[in-house]
Backbone as CSV, one residue per row, in Angstrom:
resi,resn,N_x,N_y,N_z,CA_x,CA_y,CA_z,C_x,C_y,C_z
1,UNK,6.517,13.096,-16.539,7.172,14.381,-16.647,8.519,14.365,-15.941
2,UNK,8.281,13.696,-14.794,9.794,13.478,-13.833,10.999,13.323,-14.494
3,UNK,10.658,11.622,-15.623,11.184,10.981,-16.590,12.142,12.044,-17.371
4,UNK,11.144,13.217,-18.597,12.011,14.110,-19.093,13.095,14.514,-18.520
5,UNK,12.701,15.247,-17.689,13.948,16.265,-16.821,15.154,15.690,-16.518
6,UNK,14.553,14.054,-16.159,16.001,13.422,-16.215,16.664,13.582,-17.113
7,UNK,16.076,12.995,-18.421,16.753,12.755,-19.258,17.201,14.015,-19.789
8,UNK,16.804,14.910,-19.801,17.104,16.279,-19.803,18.399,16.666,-19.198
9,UNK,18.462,16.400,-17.772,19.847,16.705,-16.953,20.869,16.110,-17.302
10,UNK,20.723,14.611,-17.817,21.700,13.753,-18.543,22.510,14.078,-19.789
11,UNK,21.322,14.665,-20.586,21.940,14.931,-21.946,22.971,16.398,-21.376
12,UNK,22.580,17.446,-20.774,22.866,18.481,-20.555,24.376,18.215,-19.659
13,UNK,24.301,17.334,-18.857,25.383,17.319,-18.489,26.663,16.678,-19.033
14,UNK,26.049,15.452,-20.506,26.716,14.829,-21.201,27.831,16.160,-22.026
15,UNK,26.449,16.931,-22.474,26.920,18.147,-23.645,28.303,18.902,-22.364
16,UNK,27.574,19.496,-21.596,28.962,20.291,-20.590,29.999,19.000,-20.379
17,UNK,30.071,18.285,-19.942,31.536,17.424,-19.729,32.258,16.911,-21.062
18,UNK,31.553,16.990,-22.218,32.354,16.626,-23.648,32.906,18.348,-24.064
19,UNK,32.038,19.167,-24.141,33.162,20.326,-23.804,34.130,21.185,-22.886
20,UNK,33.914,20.666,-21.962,34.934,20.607,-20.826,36.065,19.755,-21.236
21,UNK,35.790,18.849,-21.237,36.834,17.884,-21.755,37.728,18.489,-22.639
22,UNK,37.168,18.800,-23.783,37.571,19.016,-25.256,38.287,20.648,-24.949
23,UNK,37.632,21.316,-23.967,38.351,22.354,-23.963,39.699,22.261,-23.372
24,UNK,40.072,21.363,-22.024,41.025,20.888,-21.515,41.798,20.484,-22.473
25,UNK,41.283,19.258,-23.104,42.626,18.603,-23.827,43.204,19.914,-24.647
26,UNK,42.580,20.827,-25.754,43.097,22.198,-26.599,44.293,22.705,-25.409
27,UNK,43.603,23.030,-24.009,44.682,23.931,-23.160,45.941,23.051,-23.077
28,UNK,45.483,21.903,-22.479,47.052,21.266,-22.057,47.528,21.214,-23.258
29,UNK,47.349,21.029,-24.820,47.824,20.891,-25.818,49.014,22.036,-26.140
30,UNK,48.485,23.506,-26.304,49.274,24.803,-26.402,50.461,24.511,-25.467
31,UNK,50.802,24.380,-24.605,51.828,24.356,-23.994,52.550,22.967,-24.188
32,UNK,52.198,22.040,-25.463,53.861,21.495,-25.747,54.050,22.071,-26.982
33,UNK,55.184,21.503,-27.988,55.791,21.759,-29.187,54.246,22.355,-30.276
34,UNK,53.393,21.112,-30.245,52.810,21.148,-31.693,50.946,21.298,-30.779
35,UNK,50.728,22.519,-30.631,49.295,22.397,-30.168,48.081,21.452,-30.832
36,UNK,47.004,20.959,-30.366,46.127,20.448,-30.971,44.823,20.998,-31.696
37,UNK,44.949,21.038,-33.311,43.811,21.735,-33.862,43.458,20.375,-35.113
38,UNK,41.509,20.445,-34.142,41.166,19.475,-35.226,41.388,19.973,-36.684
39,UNK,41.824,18.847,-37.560,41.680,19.023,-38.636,40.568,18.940,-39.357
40,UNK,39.866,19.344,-40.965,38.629,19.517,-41.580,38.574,18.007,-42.249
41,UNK,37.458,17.493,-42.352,37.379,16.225,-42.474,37.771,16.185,-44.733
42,UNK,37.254,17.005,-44.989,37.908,17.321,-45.967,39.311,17.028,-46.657
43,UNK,40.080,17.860,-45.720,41.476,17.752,-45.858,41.654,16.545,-45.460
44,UNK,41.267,16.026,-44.458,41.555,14.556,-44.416,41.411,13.464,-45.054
45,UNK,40.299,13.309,-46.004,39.883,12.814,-46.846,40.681,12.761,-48.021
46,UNK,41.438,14.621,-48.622,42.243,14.821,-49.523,43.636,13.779,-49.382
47,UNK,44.140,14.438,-48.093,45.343,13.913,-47.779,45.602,12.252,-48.055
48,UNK,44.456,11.342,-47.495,44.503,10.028,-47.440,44.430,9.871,-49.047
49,UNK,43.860,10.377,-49.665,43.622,10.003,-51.245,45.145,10.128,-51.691
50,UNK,45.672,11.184,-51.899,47.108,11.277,-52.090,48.040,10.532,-51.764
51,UNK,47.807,10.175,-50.726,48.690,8.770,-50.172,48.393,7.397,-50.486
52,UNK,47.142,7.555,-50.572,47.054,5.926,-51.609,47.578,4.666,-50.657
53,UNK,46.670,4.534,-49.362,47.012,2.980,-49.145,46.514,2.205,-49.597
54,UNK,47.421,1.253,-49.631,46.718,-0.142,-50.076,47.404,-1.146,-48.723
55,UNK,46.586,-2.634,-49.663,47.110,-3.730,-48.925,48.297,-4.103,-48.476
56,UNK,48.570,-4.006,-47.161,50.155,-4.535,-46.710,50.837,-3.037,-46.315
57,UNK,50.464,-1.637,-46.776,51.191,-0.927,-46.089,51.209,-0.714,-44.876
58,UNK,51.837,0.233,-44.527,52.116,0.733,-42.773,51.898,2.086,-42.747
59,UNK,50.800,2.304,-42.431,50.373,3.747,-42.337,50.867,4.350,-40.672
60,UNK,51.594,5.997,-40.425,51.746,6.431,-39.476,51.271,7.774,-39.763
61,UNK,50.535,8.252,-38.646,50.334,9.765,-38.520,51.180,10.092,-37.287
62,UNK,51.764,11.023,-37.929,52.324,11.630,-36.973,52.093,13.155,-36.057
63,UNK,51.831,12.927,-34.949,50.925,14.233,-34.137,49.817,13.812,-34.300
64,UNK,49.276,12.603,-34.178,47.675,11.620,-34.551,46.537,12.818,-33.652
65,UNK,46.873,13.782,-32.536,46.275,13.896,-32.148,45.161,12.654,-31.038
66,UNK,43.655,13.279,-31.706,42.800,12.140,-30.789,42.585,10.800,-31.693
67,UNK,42.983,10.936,-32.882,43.562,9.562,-33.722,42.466,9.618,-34.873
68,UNK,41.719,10.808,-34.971,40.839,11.208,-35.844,41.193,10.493,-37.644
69,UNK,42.496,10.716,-37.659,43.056,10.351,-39.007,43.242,9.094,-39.229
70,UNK,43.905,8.473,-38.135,44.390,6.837,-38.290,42.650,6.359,-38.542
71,UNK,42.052,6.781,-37.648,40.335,5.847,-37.422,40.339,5.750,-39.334
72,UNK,40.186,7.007,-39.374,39.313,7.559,-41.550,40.116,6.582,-42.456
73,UNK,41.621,6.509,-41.870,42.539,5.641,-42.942,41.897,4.189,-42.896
74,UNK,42.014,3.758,-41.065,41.507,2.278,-41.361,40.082,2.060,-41.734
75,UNK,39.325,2.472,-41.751,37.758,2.850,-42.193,37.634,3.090,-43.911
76,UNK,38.456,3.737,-44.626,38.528,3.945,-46.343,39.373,2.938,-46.686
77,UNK,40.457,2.423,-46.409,41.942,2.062,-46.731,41.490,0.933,-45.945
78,UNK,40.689,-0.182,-46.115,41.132,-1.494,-44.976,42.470,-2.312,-45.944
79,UNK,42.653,-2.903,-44.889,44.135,-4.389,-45.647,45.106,-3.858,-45.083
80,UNK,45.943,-2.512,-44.257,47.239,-1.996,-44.632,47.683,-3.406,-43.262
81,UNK,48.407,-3.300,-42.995,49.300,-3.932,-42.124,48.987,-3.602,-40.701
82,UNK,49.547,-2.200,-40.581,48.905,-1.503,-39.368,48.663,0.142,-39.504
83,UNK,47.821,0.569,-39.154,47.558,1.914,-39.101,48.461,2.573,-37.429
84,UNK,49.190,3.275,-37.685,49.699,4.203,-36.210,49.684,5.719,-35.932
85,UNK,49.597,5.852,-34.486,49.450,7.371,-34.459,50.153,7.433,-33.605
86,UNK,51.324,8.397,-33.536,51.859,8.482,-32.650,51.782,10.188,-31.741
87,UNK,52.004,10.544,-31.221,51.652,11.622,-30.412,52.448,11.940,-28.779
88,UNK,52.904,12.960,-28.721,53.496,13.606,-27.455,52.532,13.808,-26.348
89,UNK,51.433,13.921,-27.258,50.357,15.016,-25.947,50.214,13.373,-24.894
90,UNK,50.282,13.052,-24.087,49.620,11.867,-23.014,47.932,11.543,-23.511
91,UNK,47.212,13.024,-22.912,45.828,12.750,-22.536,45.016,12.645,-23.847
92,UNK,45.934,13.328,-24.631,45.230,12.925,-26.534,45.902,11.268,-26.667
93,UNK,46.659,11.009,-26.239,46.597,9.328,-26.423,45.959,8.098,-25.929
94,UNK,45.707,8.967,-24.712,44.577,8.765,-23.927,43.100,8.469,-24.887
95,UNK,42.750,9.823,-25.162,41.398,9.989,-26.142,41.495,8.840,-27.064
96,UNK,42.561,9.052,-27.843,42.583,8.357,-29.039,42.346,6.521,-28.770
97,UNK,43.019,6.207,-27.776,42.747,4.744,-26.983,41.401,4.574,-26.672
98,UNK,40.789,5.153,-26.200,39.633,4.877,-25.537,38.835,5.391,-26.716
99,UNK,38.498,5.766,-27.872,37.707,5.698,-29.148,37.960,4.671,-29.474
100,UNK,38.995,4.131,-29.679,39.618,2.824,-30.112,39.009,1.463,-29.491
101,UNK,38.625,1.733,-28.432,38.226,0.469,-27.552,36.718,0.758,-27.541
102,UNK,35.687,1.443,-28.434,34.483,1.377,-28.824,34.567,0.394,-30.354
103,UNK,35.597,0.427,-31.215,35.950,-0.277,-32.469,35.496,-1.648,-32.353
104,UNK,35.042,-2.175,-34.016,34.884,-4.064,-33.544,36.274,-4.297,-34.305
105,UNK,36.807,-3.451,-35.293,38.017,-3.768,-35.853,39.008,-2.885,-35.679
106,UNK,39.535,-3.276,-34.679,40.739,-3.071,-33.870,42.401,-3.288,-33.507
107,UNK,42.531,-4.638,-34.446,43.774,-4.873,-34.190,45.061,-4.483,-34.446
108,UNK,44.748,-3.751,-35.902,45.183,-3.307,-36.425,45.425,-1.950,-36.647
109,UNK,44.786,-1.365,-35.209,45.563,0.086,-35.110,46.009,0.285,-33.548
110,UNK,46.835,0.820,-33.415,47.883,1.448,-32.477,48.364,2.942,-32.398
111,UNK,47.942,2.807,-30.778,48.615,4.422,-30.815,49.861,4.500,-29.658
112,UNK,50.234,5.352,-29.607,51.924,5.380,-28.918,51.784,7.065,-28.221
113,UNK,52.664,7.270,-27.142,52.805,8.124,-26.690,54.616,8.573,-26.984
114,UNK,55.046,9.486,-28.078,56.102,9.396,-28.478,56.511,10.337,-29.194
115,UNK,57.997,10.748,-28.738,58.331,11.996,-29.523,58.835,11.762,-30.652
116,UNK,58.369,12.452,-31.849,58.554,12.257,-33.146,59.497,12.722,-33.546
117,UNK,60.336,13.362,-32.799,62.278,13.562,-33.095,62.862,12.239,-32.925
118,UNK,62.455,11.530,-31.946,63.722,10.430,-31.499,62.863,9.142,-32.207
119,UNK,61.365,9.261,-33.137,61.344,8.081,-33.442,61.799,7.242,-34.364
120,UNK,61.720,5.869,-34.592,62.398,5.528,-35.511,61.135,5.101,-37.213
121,UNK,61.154,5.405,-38.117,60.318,5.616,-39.303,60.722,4.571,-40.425
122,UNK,61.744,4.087,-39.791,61.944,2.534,-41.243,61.325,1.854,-41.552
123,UNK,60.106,1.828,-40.458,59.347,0.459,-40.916,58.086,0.833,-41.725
124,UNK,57.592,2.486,-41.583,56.234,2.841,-42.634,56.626,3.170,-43.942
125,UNK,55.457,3.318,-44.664,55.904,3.641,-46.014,54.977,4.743,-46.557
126,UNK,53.848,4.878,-45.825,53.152,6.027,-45.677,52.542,6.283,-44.502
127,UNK,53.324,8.047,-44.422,52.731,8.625,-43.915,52.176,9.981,-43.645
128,UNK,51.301,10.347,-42.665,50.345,11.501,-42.676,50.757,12.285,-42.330
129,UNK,51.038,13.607,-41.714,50.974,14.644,-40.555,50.604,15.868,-41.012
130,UNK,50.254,16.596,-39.890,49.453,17.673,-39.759,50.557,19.102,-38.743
131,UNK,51.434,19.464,-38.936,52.470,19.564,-37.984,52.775,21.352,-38.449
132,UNK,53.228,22.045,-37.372,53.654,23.056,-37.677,54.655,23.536,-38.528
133,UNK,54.962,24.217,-39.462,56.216,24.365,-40.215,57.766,24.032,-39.952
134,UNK,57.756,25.096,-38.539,58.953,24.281,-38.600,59.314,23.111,-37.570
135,UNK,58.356,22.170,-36.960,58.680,20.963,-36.785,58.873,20.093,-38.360
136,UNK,57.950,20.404,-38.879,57.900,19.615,-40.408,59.522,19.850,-41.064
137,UNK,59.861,20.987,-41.265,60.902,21.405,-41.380,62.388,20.752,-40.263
138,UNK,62.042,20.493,-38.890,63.133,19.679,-38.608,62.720,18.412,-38.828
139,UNK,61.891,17.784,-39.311,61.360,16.299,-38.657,62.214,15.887,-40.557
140,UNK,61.523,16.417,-41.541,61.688,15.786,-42.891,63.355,15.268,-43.056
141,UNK,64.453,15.862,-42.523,65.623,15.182,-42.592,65.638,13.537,-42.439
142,UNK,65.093,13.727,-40.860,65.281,12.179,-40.526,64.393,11.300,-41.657
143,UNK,62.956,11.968,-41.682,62.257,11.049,-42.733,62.729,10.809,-43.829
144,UNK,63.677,11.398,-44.695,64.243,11.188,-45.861,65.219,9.919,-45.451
145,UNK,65.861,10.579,-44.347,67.318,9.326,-44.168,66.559,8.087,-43.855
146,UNK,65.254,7.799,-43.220,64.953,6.479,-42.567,64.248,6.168,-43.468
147,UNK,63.082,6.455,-44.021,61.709,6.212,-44.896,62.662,5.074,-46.205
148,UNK,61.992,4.028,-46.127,62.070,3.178,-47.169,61.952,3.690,-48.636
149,UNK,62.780,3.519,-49.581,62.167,3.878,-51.213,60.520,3.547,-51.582
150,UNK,60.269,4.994,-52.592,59.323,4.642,-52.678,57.978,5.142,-51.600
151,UNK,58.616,5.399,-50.380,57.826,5.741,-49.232,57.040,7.153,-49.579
152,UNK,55.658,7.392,-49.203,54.711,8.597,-49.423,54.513,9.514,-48.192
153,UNK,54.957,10.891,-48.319,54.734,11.651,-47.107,53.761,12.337,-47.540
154,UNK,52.588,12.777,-46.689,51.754,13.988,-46.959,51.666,15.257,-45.660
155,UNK,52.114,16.105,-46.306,51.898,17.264,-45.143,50.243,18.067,-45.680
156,UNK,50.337,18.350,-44.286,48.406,19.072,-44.696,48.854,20.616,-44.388
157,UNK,48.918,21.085,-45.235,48.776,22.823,-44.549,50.256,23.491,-44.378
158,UNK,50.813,22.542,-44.309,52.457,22.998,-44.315,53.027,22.864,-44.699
159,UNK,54.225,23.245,-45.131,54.966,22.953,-46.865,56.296,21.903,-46.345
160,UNK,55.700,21.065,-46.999,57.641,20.155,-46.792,58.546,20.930,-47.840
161,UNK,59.376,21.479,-47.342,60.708,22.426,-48.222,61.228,21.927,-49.568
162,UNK,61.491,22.568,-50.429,61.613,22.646,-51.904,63.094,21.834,-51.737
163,UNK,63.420,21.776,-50.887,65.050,21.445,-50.753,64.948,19.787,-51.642
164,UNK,64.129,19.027,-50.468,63.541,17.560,-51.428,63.094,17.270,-52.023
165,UNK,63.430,18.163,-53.280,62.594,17.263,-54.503,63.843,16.789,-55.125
166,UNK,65.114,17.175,-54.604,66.172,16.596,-55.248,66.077,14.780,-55.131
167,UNK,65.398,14.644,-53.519,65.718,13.101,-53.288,64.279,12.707,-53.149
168,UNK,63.343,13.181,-54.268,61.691,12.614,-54.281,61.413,13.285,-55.586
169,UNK,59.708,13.323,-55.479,59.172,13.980,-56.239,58.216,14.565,-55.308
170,UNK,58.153,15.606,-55.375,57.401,16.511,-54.204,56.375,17.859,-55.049
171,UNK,55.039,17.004,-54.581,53.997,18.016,-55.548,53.090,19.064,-54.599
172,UNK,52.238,19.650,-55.027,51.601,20.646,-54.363,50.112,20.988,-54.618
173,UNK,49.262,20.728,-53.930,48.013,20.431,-54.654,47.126,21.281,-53.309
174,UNK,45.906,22.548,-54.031,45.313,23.438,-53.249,43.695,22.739,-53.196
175,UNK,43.358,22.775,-52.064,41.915,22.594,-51.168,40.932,23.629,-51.107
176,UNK,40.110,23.716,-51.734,39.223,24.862,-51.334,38.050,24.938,-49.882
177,UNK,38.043,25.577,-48.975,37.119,25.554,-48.114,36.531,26.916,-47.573
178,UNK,35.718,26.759,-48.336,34.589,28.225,-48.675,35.864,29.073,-49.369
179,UNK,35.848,30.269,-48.777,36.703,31.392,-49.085,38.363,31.094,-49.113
180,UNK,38.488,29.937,-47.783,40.032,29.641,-47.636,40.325,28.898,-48.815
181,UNK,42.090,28.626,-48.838,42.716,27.570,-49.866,43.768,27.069,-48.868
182,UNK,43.590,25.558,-48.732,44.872,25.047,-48.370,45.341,24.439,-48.732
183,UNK,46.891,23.746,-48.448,47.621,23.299,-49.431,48.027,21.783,-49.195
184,UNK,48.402,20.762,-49.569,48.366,19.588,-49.288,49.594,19.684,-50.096
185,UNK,50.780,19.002,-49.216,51.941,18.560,-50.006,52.283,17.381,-50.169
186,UNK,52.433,16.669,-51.158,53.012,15.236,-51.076,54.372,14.822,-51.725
187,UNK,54.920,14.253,-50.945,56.719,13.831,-51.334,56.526,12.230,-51.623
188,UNK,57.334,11.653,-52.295,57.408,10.470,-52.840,59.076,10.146,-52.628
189,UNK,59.427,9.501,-52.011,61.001,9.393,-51.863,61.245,8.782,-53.051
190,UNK,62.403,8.905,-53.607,62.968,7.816,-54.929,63.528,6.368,-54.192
């Protein structure tokens, strides 16, 4: 009987410190640029389909969060080159590292602690994000000027601006989840 209770106090205290945790990382999140909200595994699923990796690409999410997305890409999508997540928050890069170091196939993903204004994007050819409007809205300039031809953006939930379809093809495709609809945008640079 002793036995239970242990194991009892263990699990119980496992459950309180994974939401403790999880509630922390949400707080420190709100107070930079792009807060942290898991995404629906759904949409994630959508998004990666739309983007279509294959062998040899360079997949980046950008705002990876706890790296929830990069993991699903290299897990559906094996062969790309490298899967990346890059992210501002520290202690979500943190998270995302240390999931990473439970992996047996590993080498091939990377995460970065990095602001996605000053980074440089020449070298992917697809990529993910999940980002507030108008970061998406300042970030898509640079991605147009750097992103290789040919290169695949997908926004989840937020609209990349009508402005680029002059220099892509930029479609619009709705998600149903229960009652909600969300929207998945994908740009194709020329």
């Amino acid at each position: 009987m002793y036995v239970f209770y242990v194991v009892l106090i263990i699990f119980f205290t496992f459950i309180a410190v994974f939401f403790l945790t999880r509630s922390l990382i949400t707080l420190i999140s709100f107070f930079s640029k792009s807060p942290f909200v898991p995404l629906e595994k759904v949409l994630i699923a959508r998004g990666l389909e739309l983007l279509n990796v294959k062998k040899d690409d360079r997949f980046l999410d950008i705002g990876c969060g706890d790296g929830r997305v990069v993991f699903s890409c290299a897990e559906k999508y094996p062969g790309a080159k490298f899967y990346k997540g890059i992210e501002i928050i520290w202690i979500l890069v943190l998270v995302a590292k240390l999931k990473k170091f439970f992996l047996r196939e590993k080498d091939c993903i990377i995460f970065e602690r990095e602001n996605a204004l000053n980074y440089d994007y020449s070298s992917y050819n697809k990529v993910f994000m999940y980002l507030l409007p108008e970061f998406v809205s300042e970030l898509m300039p640079k991605l147009e000027k750097e992103l290789p031809s040919k290169s695949v953006v997908v926004s989840v939930a937020f609209a990349i601006p009508e402005i680029y379809k002059k220099s892509g093809d930029l479609s619009v495709e709705e998600v149903r989840l229960g009652r909600k609809v969300k929207k998945i945008y994908r740009w194709e640079k020329n």
